[in-house]
DSSP file (Angstrom, degrees, kcal/mol; ACC not computed):
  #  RESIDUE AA STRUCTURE BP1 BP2  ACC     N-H-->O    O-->H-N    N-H-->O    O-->H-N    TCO  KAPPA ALPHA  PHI   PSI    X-CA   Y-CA   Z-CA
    1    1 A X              0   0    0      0, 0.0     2,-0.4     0, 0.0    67,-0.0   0.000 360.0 360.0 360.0 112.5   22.4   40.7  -28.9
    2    2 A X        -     0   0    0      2,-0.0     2,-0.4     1,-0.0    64,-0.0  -0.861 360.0-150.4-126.5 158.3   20.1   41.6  -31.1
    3    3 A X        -     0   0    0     -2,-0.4     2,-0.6    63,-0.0    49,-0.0  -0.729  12.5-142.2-118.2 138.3   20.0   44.5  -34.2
    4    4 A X        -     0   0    0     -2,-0.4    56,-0.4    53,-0.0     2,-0.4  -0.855  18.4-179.4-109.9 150.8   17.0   46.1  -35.3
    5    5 A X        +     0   0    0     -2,-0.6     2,-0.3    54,-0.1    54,-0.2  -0.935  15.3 173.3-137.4 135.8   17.0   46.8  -39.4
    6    6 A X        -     0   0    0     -2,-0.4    51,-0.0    52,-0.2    -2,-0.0  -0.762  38.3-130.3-141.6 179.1   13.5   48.7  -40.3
    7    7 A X  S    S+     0   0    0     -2,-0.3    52,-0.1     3,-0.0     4,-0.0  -0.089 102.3  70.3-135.9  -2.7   12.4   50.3  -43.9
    8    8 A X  S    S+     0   0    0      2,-0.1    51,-0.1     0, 0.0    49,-0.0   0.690  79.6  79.6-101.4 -39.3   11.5   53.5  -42.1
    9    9 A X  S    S-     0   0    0     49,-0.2     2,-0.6    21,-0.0     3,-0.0  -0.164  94.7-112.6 -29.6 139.3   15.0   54.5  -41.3
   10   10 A X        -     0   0    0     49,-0.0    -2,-0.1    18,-0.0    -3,-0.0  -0.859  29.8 -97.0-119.7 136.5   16.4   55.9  -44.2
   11   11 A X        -     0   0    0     -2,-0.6     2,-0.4     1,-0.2    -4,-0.0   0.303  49.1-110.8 -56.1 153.9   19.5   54.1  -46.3
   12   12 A X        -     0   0    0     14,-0.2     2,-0.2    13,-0.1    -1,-0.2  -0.631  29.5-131.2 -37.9 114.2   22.9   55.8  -45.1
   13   13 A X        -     0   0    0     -2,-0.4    12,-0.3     1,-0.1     3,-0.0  -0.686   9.0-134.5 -73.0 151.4   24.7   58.1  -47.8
   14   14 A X  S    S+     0   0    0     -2,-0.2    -1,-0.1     1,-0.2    -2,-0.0   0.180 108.7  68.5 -65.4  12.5   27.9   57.6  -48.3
   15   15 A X  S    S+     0   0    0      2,-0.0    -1,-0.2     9,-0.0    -2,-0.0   0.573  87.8 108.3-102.4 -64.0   28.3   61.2  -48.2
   16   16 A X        -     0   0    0      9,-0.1     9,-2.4     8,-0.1     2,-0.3  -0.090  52.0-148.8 -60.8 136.5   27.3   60.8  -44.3
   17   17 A X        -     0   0    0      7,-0.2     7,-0.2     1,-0.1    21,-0.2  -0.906  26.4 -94.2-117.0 144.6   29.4   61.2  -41.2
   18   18 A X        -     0   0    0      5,-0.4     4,-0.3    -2,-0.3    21,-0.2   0.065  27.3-142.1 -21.8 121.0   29.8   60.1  -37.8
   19   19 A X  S    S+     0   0    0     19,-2.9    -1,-0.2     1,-0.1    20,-0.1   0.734 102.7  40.1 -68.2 -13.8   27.9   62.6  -35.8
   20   20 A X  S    S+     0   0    0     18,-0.4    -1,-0.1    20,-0.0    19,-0.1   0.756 137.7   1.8-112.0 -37.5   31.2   62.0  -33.0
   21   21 A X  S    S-     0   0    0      2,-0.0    -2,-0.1     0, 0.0    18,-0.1   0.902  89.4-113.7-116.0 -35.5   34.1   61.9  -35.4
   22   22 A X        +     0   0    0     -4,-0.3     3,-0.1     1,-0.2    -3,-0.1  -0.140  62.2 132.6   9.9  10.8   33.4   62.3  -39.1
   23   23 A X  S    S-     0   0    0     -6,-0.2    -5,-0.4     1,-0.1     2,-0.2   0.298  75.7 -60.8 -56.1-152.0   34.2   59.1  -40.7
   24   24 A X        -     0   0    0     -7,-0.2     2,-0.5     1,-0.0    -7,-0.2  -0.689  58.9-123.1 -89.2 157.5   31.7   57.6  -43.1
   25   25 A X        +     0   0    0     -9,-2.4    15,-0.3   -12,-0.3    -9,-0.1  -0.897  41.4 163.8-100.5 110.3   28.5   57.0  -41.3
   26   26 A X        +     0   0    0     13,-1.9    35,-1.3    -2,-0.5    14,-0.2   0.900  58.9  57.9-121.8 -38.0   27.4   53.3  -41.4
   27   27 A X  E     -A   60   0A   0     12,-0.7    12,-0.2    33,-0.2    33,-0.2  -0.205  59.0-163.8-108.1 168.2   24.5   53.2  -38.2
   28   28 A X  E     -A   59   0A   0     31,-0.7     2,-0.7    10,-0.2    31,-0.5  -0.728   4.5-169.8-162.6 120.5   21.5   55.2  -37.9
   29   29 A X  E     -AB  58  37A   0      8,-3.2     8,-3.5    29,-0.2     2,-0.4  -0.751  10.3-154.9-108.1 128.6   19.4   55.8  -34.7
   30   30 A X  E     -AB  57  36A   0     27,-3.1    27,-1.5    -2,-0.7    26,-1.0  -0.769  15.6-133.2-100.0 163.0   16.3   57.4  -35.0
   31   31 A X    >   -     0   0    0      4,-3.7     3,-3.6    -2,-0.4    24,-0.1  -0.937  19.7-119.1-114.1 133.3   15.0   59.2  -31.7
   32   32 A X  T 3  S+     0   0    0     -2,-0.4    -1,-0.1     1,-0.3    23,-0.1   0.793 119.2  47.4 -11.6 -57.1   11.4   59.0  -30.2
   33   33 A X  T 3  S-     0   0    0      1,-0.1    -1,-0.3    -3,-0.1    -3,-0.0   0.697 125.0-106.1 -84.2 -13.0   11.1   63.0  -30.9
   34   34 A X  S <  S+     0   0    0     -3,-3.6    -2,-0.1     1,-0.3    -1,-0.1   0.316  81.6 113.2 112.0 -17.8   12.5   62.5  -34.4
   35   35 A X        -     0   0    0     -5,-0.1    -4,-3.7     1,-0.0     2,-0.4   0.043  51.4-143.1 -64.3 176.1   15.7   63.6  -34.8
   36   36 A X  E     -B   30   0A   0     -6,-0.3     2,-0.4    19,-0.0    -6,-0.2  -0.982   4.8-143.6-151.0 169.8   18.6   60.9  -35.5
   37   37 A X  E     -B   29   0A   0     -8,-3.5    -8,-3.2    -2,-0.4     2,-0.4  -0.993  14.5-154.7-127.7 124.6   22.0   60.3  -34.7
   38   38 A X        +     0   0    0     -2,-0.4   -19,-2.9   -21,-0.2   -18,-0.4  -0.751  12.8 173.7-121.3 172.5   24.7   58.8  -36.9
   39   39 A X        -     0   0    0     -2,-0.4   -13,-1.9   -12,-0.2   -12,-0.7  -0.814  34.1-118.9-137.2-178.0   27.8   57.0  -36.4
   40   40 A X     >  -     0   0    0    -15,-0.3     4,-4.2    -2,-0.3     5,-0.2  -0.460  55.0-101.9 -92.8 167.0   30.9   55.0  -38.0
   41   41 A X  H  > S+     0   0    0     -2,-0.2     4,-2.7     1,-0.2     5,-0.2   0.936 121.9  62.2 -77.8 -28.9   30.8   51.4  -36.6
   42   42 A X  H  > S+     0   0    0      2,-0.2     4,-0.9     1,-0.2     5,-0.2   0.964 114.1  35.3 -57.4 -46.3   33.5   52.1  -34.0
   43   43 A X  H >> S+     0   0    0      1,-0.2     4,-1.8     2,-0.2     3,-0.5   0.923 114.7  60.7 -64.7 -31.7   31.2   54.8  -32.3
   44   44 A X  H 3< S+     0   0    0     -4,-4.2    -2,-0.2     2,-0.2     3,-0.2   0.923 111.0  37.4 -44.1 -58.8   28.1   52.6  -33.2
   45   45 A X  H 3< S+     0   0    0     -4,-2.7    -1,-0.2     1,-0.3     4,-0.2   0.528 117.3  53.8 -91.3  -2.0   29.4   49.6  -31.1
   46   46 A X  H << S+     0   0    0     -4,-0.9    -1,-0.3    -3,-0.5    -2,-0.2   0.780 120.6  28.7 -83.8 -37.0   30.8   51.9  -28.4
   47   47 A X  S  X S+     0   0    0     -4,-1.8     4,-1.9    -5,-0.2    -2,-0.2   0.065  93.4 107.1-120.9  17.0   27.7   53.7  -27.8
   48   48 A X  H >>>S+     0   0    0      1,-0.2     4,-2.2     2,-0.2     3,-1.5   0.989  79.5  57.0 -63.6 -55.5   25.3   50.4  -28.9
   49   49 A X  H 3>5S+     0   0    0      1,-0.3     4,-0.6     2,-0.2     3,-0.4   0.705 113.8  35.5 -28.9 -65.2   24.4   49.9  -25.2
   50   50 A X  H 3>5S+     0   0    0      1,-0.2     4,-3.2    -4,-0.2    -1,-0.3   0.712 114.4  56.1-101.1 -44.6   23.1   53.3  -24.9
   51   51 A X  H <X5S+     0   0    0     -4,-1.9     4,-1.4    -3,-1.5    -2,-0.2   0.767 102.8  55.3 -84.2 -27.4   21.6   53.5  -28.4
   52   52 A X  H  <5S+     0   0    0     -4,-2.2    -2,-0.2    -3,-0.4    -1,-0.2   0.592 106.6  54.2 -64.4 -23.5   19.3   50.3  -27.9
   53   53 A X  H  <<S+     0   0    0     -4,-0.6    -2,-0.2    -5,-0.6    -3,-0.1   0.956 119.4  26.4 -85.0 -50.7   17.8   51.8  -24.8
   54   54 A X  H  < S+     0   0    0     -4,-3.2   -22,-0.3   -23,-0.0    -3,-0.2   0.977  95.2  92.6 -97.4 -28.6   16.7   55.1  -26.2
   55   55 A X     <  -     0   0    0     -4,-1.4   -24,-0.2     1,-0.2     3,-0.1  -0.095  53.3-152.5 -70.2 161.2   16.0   54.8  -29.9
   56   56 A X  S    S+     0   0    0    -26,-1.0     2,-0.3     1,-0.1    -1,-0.2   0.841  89.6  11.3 -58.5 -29.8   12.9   54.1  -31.6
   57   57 A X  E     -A   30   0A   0    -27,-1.5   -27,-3.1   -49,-0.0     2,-0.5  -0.992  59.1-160.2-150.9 145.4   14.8   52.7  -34.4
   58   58 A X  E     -A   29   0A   0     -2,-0.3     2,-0.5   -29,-0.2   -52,-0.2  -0.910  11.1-161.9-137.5 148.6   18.5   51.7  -35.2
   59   59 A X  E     -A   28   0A   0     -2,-0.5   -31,-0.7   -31,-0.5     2,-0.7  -0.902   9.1-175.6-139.8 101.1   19.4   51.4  -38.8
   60   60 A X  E     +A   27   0A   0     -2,-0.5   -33,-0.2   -56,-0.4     3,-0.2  -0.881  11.8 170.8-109.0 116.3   22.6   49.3  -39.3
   61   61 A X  S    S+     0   0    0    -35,-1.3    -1,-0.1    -2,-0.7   -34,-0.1   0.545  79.8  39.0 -94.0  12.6   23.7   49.2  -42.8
   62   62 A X  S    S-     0   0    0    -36,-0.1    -1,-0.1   -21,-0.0   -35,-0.1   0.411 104.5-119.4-123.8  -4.6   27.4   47.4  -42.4
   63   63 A X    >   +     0   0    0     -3,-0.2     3,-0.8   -37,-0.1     4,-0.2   0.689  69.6 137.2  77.6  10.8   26.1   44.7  -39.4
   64   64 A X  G >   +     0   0    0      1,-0.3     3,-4.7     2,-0.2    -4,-0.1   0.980  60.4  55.5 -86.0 -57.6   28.5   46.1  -37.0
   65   65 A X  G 3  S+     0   0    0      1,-0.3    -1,-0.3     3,-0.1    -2,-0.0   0.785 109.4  51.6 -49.2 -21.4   26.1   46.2  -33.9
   66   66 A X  G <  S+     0   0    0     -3,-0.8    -1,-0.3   -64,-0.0    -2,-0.2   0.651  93.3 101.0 -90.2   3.4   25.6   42.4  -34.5
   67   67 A X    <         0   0    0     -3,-4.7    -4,-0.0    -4,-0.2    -3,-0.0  -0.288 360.0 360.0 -77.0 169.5   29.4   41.7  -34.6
   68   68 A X              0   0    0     -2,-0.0    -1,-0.1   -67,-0.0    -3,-0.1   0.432 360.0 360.0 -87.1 360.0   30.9   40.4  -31.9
């Protein structure tokens, strides 16, 4: 399993919430067209599968897509 970390992604506020629930927002996927999506790590590692296929870019700030 591997996590992509980039410097063009931009840091997570702590301010930010799960685009699916509203918890604090610890992932960020950026999208080919430019938009992003963020998530708490429980939606991040439900939806990793899915989020490694289409974004350009994944921004994990907590590690959780490399947990087991």
């Amino acid at each position: 399993m591997s996590t992509t970390t980039t410097t063009t992604a931009a840091p997570i506020s702590p301010a930010e919430r799960c685009d699916r629930c509203g918890a604090r927002a610890v992932i960020r996927a950026l999208l080919p067209g430019g938009g992003d999506l963020v998530f708490c790590a429980h939606h991040g590692r439900m939806h990793a599968k899915e989020l490694r296929a289409v974004a350009a870019e994944i921004r994990d700030d907590e590690g959780v897509l490399g947990a087991p």
